[in-house]
C-alpha positions in Angstrom: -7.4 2.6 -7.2 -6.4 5.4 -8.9 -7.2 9.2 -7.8 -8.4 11.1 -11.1 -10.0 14.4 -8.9 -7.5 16.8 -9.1 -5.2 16.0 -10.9 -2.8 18.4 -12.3 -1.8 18.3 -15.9 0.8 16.1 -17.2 4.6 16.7 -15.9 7.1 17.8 -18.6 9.9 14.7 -19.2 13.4 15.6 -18.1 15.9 13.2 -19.6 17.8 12.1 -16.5 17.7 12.5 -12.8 20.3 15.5 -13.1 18.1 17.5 -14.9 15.5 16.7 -12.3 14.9 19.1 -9.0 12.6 19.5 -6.1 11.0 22.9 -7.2 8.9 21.9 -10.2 6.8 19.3 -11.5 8.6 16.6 -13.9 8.4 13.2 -15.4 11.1 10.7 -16.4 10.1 8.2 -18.5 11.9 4.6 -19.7 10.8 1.9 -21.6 9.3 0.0 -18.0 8.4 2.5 -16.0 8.4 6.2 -15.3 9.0 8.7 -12.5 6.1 11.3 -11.9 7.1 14.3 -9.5 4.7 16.8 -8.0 6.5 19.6 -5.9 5.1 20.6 -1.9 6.3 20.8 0.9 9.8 19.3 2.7 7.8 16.3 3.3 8.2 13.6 0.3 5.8 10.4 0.0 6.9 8.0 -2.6 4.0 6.7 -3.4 4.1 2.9 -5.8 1.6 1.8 -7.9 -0.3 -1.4 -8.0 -1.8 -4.5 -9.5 -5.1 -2.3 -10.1 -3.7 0.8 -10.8 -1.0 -0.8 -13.8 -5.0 -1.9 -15.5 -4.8 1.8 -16.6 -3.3 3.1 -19.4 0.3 5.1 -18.9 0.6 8.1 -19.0 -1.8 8.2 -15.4 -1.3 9.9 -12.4 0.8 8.3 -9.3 -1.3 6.2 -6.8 -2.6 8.5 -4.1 -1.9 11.4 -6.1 -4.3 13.9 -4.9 -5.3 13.0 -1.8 -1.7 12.9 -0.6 -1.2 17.0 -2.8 -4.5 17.8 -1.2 -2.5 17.1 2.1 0.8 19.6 0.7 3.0 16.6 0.7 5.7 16.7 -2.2 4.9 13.5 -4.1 6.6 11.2 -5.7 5.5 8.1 -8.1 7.1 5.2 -9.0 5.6 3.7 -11.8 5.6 0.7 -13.5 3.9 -0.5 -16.8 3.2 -4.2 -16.4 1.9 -6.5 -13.2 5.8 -7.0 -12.8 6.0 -6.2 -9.0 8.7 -3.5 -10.3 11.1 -6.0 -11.1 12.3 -5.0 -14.4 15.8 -3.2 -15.7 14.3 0.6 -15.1 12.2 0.5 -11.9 15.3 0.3 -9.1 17.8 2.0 -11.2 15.7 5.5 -11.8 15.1 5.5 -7.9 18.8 5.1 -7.7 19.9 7.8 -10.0 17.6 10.6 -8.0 19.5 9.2 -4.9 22.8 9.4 -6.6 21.7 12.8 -7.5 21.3 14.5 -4.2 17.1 15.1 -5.1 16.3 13.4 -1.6 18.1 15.2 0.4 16.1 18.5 -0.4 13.1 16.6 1.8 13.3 16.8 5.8 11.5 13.1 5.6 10.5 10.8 3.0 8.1 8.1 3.4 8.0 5.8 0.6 4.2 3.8 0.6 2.1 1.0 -1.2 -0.3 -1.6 -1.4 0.2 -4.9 -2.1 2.8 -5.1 -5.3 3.4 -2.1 -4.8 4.1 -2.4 -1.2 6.3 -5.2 -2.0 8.2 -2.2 -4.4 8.2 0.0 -1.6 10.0 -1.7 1.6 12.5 -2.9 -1.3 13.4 0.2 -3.0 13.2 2.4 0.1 16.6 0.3 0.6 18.3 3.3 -1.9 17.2 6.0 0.5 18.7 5.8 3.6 16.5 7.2 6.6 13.4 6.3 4.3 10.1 5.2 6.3 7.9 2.7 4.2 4.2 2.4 5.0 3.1 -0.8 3.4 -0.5 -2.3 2.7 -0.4 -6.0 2.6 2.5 -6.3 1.4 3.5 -9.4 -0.3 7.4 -10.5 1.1 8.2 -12.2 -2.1 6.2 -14.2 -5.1 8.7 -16.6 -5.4 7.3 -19.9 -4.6 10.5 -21.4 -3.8 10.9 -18.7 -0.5 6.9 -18.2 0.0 5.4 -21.7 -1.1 2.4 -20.4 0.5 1.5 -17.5 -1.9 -0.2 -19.0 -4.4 -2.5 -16.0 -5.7 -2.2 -13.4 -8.9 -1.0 -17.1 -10.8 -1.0 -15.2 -14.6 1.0 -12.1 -13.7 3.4 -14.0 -11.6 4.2 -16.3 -14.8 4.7 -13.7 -16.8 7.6 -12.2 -14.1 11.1 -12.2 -13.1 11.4 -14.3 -9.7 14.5 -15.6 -10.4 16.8 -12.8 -10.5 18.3 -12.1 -7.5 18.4 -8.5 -6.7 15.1 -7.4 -4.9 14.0 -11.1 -5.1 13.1 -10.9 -1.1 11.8 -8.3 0.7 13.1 -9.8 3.8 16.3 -9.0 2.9 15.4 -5.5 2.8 14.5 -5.3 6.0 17.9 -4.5 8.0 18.2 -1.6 5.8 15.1 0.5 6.1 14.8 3.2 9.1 10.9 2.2 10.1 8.4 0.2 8.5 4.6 0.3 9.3 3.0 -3.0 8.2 -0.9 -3.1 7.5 -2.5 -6.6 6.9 -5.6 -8.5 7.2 -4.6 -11.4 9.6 -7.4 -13.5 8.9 -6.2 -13.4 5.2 -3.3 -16.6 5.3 -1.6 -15.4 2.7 -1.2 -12.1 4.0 -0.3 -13.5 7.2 2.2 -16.0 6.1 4.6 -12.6 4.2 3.7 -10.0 7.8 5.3 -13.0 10.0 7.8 -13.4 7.6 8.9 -10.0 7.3 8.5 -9.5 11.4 11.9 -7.7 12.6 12.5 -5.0 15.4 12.0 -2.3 12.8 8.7 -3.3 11.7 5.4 -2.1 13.6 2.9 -4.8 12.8 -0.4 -3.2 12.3 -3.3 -6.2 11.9 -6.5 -5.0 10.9 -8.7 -8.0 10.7 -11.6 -7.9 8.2 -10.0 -5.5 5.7 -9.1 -8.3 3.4 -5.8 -8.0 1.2 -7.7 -4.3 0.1 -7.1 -2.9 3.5 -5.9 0.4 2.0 -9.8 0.7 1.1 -10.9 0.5 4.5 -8.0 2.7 5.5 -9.4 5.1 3.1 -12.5 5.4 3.5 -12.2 5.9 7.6 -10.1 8.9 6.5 -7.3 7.6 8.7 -4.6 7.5 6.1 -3.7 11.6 6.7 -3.4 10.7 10.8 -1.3 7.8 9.3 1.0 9.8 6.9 1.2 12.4 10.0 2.2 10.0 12.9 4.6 8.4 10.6 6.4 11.1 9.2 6.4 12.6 12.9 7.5 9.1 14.5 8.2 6.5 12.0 4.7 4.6 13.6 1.2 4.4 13.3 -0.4 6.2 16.8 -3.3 6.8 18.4 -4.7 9.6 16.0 -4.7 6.6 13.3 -6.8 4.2 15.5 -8.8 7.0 16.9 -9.5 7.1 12.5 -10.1 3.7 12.5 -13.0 3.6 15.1 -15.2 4.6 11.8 -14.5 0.9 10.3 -17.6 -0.2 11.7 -19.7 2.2 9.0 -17.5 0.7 6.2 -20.0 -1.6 4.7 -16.4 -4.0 3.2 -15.1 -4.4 7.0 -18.6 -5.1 7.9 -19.5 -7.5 5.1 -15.9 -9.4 5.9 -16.6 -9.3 9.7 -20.2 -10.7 8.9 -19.0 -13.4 7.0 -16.2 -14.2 9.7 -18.8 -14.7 12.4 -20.6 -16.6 10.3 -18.4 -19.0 9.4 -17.3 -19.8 12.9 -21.1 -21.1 13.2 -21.9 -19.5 16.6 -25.4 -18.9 16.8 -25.3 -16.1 19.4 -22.9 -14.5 18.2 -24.5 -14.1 14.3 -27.1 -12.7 15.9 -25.4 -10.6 18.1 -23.2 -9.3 15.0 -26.4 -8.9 12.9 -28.3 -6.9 15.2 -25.5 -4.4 16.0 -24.3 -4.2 11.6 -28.4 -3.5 11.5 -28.8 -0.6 14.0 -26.1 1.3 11.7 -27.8 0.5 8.3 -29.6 -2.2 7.1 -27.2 -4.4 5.8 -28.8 -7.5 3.4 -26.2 -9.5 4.3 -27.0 -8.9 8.2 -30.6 -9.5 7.4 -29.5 -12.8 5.5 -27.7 -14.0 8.5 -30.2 -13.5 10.8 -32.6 -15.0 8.3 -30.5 -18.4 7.9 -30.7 -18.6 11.4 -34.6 -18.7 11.8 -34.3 -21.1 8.6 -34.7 -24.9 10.0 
């Protein structure tokens, strides 16, 4: 998902971090993946790119882009070029050299956030920002099916990766070094549940959010809860009651609804299909709802 309202025009490139500074607009670009800076206020997300967003063609904007300007954060985006999971020779070094640099100590909090791969990016790299926050939507631990035999999805692009080299291999490892982490996931999703439990640790605020699937940034999104998320966790380092206040509107979100559906129906309860059906129908009328409760009248 990539935000194209909005957008502001391409960055200038600066050659190095050094020539790189919180009060304008820049891009640093390397032969993997780029750096794309959009100055606001004191308050920095770092926003990753993901397996969807890497189908477009570079130069695009950062994931989140505008709706995280159109909330005056300072952005920052982490790009990579390839379905890679942002391990490749640029990715972790160009993070590192704005660290080195001093550029992150210009923000009063910095909250580094993804989905999926780039989730995965995000708990690791926040490692080279000490007092970093990461908000990650299900997050895969590791693709490595040695450590997570149980991840056995995105087959192509993890063939076509690095899992054997071992620096940012596991985001586990990460974990002991990052201030506060806010994990969303889809329980009901194994794989998803196998990489939360693995990456469970006192620092970690597991935030399940059954019927989302592995998209739950979608449903996020369209309840309008990711600005009372960003909020709570810059404020707190933890998702709060303004996000789950938000979250009260996933019942209108016709891909909560559909997966909720299909849930219910599955488990083969009669009452309860009907039960489901009848309340998804008083809110719109669903086919899938009217298909449920149609199967049930069918001998």
């Amino acid at each position: 998902m990539t935000d194209t309202a909005d957008t502001p025009p391409l960055p200038p490139i600066v050659p190095d971090a050094s020539s790189a500074g919180p009060a304008a607009a820049f891009r640093i670009v390397a032969p993997k993946a780029a750096l794309w800076f959009q100055p606001g206020s004191r308050q920095l997300v770092v926003s990753f790119d993901n397996l969807a967003t890497v189908d477009d063609p570079y130069p695009r904007p950062p994931w989140l882009l505008a709706r995280l300007m159109a909330e005056g954060y300072a952005v920052l985006g982490v790009q990579t070029y390839a379905k890679d999971w942002y391990r490749n020779p640029d990715a972790a070094p160009m993070v590192q050299s704005l660290a080195a640099s001093g550029f992150f100590r210009h923000f009063d909090r910095v909250v580094f956030i993804g989905a999926s791969m780039g989730a995965f990016a995000a708990i690791n790299l926040a490692t080279l920002v000490p007092g970093a926050a990461v908000i990650a939507f299900s997050p895969q631990s590791t693709m490595s099916s040695t450590i997570a035999p149980f991840e056995r999805r995105f087959g192509w692009a993890v063939r076509k990766s690095d899992w054997t080299t071992p620096a940012f291999l596991d985001a586990r490892d990460a974990l002991p070094q990052v201030a506060q982490i806010v994990l969303l996931y889809d329980g009901r999703v194994s794989e998803d549940l196998g990489h939360a439990r693995r990456l469970t640790a006192p620092n970690v605020q597991l935030v399940r959010i059954d019927h989302s699937t592995h998209e739950a940034i979608r449903v996020v999104l369209k309840c309008a809860a990711l600005p009372p998320l960003l909020a709570e966790v810059m404020q707190t380092g933890k998702a709060g009651p303004a996000f789950w206040q938000a979250m009260r509107a996933r019942r209108t979100v016709r891909k909560w609804a559909r997966a909720l559906m299909e849930a219910v129906v599955a488990d083969g309860h009669p009452a309860r299909i009907r039960a489901t059906a009848t309340a998804l129908l008083r809110q719109e009328d669903y086919l899938f709802a009217q298909t449920a409760l149609r199967d049930l009248r069918t001998p």
